[in-house]
C-alpha positions in Angstrom: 0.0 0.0 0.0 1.4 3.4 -1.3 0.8 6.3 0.9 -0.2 9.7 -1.0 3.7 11.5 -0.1 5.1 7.9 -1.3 3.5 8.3 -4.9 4.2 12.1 -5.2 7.6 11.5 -4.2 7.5 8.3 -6.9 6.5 10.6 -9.4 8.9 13.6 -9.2 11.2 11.2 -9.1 10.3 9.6 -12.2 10.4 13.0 -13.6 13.8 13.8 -12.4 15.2 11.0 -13.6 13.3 11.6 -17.2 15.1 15.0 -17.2 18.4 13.4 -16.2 18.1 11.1 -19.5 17.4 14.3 -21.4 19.7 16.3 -20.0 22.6 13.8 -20.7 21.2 13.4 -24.1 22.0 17.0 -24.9 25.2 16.6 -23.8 26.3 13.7 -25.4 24.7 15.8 -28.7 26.8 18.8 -27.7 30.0 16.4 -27.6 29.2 15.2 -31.0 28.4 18.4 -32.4 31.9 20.1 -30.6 33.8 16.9 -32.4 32.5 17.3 -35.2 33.1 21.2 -35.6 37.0 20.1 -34.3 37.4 17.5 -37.0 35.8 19.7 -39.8 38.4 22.6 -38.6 41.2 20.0 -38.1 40.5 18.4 -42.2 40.5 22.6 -43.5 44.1 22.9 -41.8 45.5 20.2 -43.4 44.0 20.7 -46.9 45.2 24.3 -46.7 48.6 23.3 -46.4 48.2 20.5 -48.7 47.3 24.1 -50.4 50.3 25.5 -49.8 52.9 22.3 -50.4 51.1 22.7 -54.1 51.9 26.2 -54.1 55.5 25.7 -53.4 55.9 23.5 -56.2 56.4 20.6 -53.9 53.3 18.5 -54.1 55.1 15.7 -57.3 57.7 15.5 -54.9 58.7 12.2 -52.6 56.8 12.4 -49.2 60.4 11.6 -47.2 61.7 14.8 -49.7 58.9 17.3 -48.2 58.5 15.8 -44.4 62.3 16.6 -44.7 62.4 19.9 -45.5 59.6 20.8 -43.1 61.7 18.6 -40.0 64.4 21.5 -41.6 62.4 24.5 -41.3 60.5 23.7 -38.3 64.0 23.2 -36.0 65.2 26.7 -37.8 62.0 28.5 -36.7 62.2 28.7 -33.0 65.6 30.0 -33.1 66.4 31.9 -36.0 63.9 35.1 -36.2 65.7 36.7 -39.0 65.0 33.0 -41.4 61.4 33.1 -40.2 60.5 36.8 -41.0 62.0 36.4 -44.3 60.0 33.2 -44.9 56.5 35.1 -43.5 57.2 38.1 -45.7 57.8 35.3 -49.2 54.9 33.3 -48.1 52.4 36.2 -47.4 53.8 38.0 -50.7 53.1 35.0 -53.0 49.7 34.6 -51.6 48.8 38.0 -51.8 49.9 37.9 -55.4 47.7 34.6 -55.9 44.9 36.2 -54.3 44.7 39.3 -56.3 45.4 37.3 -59.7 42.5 35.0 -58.5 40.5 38.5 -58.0 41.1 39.3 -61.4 40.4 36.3 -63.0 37.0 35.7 -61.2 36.0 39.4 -62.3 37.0 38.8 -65.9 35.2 34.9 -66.0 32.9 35.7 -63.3 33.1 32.0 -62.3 34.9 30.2 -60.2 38.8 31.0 -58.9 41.4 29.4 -60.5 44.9 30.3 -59.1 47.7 30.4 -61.4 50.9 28.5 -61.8 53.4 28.2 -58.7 56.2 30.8 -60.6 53.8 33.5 -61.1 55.4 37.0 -60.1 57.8 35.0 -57.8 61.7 36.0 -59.0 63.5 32.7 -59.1 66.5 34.6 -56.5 63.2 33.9 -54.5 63.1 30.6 -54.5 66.9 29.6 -54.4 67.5 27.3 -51.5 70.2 29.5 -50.5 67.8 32.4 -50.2 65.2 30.5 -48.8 66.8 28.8 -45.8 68.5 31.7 -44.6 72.3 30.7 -45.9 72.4 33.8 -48.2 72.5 36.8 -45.9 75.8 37.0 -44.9 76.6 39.1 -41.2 73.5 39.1 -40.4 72.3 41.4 -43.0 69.1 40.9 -45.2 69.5 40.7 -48.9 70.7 43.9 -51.0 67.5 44.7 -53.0 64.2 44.9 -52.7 64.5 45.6 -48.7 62.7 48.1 -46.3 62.1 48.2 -42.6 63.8 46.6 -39.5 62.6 43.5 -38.1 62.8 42.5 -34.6 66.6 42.1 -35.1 66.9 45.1 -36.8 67.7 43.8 -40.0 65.5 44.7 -43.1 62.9 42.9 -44.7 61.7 42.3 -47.9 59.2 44.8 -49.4 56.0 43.1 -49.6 54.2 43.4 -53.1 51.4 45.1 -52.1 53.7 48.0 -51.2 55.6 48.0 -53.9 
């Protein structure tokens, strides 16, 4: 025999426990829904530089070839500041070059964006691996031409093209 505050009690009960289920339903969609954002964003990363490898000319090349050059550059980065400003300026200048050709080609097609070959606008002194991994600025000095500005170390740096 069930008293009147024994059923009542029975009851909200129940209902708590219905609103616990619920509850942890929404979180477990939340979850989902939080991994699946993270795994979206993670895939975009790596196809952008998948991007980039393509735009450096290096996507026919062997895999042990690339991961090498990236081992390379990413022991240089934390401790040479002058090497990594000179590659930020190169990389941002080629991609603001692709990005305004891609403007220009869109608004003469008015289609899709189709980005242009690799050498476009990029001087071959540019892509030199002596120039490229720092070994051709002697005494700490950044190269002759085409330089403006200190950096951090107060060397110069490279004029970007949208300045030029």
């Amino acid at each position: 025999m069930t008293t009147p505050k024994l059923e009542a009690a029975q009851q909200r009960l129940a209902r708590l426990l219905e609103q616990k289920k619920a509850l942890e339903a929404k979180i477990s969609r939340e979850q989902g829904m939080l991994r699946e954002r993270e795994r979206k964003a993670r895939t975009r990363r790596l196809i952008e530089y998948g991007g980039l490898v393509a735009i450096a000319g290096l996507d026919q090349e062997d895999k042990g070839i690339v991961l090498g050059l990236l081992l390379e550059g990413a022991r240089r980065l934390p401790v040479d500041a002058k090497t990594r400003q000179h590659w930020k300026v190169l990389g941002d200048r080629e991609l603001e070059v692709r990005a305004r050709q891609a403007a220009a080609q869109a608004a003469r097609v008015g289609q899709d964006i189709a980005y242009p070959p690799a050498t476009a606008e990029r001087p071959a002194a540019e892509t030199s691996s002596a120039y490229l991994d720092g070994t051709g600025h002697t005494s700490g000095e950044a190269a002759a031409e085409g330089t403006s500005g200190p950096l951090d170390d107060g060397s110069a740096a490279p004029v970007p093209a949208s300045q030029v």
